[in-house]
C-alpha positions, -999 to +999 in steps of 0.1 A: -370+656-123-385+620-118-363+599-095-370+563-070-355+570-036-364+562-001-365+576+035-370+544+056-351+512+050-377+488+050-386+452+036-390+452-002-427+440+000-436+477+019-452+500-007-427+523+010-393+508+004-391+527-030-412+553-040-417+576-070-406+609-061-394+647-077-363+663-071-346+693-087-323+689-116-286+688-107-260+711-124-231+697-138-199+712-128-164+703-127-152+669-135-189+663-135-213+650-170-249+651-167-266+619-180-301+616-189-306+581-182-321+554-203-313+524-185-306+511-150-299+476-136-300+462-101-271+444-083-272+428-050-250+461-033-286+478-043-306+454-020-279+455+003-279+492+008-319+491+009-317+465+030-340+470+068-327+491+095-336+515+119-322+551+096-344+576+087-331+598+059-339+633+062-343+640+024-345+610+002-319+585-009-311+577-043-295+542-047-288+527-079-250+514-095-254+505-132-270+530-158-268+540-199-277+574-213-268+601-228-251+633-218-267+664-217-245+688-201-207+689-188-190+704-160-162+727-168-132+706-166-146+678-187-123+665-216-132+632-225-170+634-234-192+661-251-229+668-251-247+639-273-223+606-261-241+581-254-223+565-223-223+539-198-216+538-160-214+521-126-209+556-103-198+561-072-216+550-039-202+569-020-230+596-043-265+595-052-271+570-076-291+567-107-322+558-101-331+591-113-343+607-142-309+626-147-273+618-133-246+636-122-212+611-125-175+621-126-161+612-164-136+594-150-155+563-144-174+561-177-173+547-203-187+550-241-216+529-245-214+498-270-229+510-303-241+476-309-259+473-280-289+492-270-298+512-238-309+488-218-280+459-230-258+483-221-271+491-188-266+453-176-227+454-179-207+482-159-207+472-123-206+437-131-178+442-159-155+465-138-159+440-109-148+408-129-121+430-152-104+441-115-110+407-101-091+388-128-064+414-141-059+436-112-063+414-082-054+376-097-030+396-120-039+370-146-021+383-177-045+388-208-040+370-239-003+351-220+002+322-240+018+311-203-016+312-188-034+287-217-027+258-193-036+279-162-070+271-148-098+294-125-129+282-107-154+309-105-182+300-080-210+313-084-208+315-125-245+323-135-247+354-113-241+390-127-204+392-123-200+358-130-215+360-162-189+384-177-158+368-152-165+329-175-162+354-209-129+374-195-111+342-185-124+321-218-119+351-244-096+371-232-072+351-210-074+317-223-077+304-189-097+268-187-126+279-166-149+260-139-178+276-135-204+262-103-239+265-115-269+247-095-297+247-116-300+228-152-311+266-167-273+278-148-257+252-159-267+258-195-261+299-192-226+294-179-219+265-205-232+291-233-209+316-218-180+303-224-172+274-191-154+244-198-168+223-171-196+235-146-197+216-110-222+219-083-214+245-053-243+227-035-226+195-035-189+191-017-165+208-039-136+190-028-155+163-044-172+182-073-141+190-086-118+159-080-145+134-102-134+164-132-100+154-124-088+191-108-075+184-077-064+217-074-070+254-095-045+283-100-070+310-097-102+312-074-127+342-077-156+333-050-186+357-058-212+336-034-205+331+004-169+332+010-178+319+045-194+290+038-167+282+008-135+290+024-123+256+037-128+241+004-112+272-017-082+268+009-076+233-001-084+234-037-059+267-045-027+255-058+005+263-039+012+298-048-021+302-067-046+332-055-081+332-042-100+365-047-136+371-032-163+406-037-181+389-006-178+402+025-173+373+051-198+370+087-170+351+106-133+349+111-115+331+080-087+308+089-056+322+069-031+293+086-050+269+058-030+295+030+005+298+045+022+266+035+010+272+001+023+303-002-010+313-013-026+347-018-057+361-009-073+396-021-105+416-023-120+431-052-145+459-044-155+480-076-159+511-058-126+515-044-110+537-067-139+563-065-148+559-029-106+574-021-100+593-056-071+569-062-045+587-081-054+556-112-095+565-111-098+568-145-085+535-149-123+527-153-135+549-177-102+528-200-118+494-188-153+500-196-143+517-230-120+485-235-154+465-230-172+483-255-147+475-278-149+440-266-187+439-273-185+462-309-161+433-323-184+405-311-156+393-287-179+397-253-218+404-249-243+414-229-257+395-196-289+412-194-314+382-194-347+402-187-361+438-189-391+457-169-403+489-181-402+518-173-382+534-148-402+535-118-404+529-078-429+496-089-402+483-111-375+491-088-393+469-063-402+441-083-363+436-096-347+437-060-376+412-049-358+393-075-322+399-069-331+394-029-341+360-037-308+350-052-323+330-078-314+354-114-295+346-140-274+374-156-288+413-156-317+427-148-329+461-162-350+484-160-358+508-194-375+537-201 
């Protein structure tokens, strides 16, 4: 079969950093369905994986962690999907991904695909859907739909982004939270406005200040998907006392937790791949949240992020969309399609 992989972790701009390769078909077995993908989309744990060092990989690497397809053949302990669903996915990195021509995933973590959505809409939501779901209802434990969390507030920095942009439409649509999005750009500003924000401040200005001039002095909720590091003094000031700050990014330096303790304060992770990476005893918790979002996105509640689509699936694609996640400039999804 047709798959991108790579032997040498090298700069995006080397010819060599993905390439177009053949591998033989996997065999579905166990808790195991075999995809035949349609759709992938690159997130910034892609780049990061990919990203230079001195590894050579004996026999190539697939990476890849958002795909839609359709099943073509099931292991033996499969109950939740037959042969023909069409199905979406973010996998399991602690496996070769999907940047492949076929898949092997455990059902466990999928989900069916949105019938309103094509291959390639589809493909720009898992990852980025089970990451925001976890962040808000699992980590914040923001209740969904509380009528006792209409007044609450959350400042999501970094709104534009891929997680972001289905994080503003959980807390708008789903929790009724009032929702402050950072955005940079006038075309981020606009995409996280569209999406549901209430207000939108600058993370490039002082946010201490940003958000004081919209008259929040302080926010109940804080989900930091762009450098914890470099926000963490102004997320410990602006969290309300006993409010929670939640971050996917992993920090370079020591953060000061004294800042959180007369508040009462809490601070959590969210990492997407946790319940796969140990085969927690609530795994399938994931397949339930990404059917839950294609319910969300049949009934015209949530939609799609994907903002721009290459085609087809190949090492030159592959290349050109982590050039542009690397860069840290996109807005939404992007996918690639066959």
């Amino acid at each position: 079969m047709k798959a991108v992989g790579l032997t040498e972790y090298l700069s995006i701009d080397d010819k060599n950093s993905l390439r177009d390769i053949e591998l033989s078909m996997p065999v579905a077995a166990g808790r195991d369905i075999l995809v035949k993908v349609k759709a992938i989309s690159v997130n910034p744990v892609d780049t990061k994986v990919r990203s230079p060092k001195d590894v050579i990989e004996k026999t190539p690497r697939i990476l890849g962690w958002d795909a839609s397809g359709t099943i073509v053949a099931v292991g033996e302990s499969v109950t939740a999907y037959q042969i023909g669903d069409d199905v979406f996915y973010a996998g399991d990195i602690t496996r070769s991904g999907c940047n492949a021509e076929f898949h092997l995933v455990d059902e466990r973590i999928v989900g069916h695909k949105p019938s309103t959505l094509s291959h390639a809409e589809a493909a720009a939501l898992p990852l980025t859907s089970i990451t925001a779901w976890e962040a808000l209802f699992d980590r914040l434990r923001i209740k969904e739909s509380d009528s006792t969390d209409n007044r609450k507030s959350i400042l999501i920095i970094g709104g534009a982004g891929g997680v972001g942009s289905i994080a503003i439409q959980l807390a708008k649509k789903i929790a009724g939270l009032t929702v402050i999005a950072t955005a940079s750009r006038e075309e981020t500003i606009n995409w996280c406005k569209d999406l549901g924000a209430d207000l939108v401040v600058n993370h490039r200005n002082n946010l201490l200040t940003e958000l004081s001039a919209i008259k929040y002095p302080t926010v109940d909720y804080i989900l930091c998907l762009n450098d914890t590091d470099g926000h963490w003094s102004a997320m410990s000031q602006l969290i309300t006392p006993q409010g929670t700050i939640c971050t996917i990014v992993e920090n370079q330096h020591p953060l000061d937790m004294s800042e959180l303790k007369t508040k009462s304060a809490t601070f959590v992770w969210e990492f997407m791949f946790t319940r796969s990476m140990y085969q927690t005893d609530d795994m399938a918790s994931q397949r339930d949240l990404l059917n839950n979002i294609s319910n969300l996105i049949d009934e015209g509640i949530l939609r799609t992020t994907l903002t721009q689509t290459f085609t087809p699936i190949n090492a030159e694609n592959l290349r050109n969309a982590h050039g542009i996640v690397e860069k840290g400039k996109s807005i939404g999804k992007i996918v690639i399609a066959n």
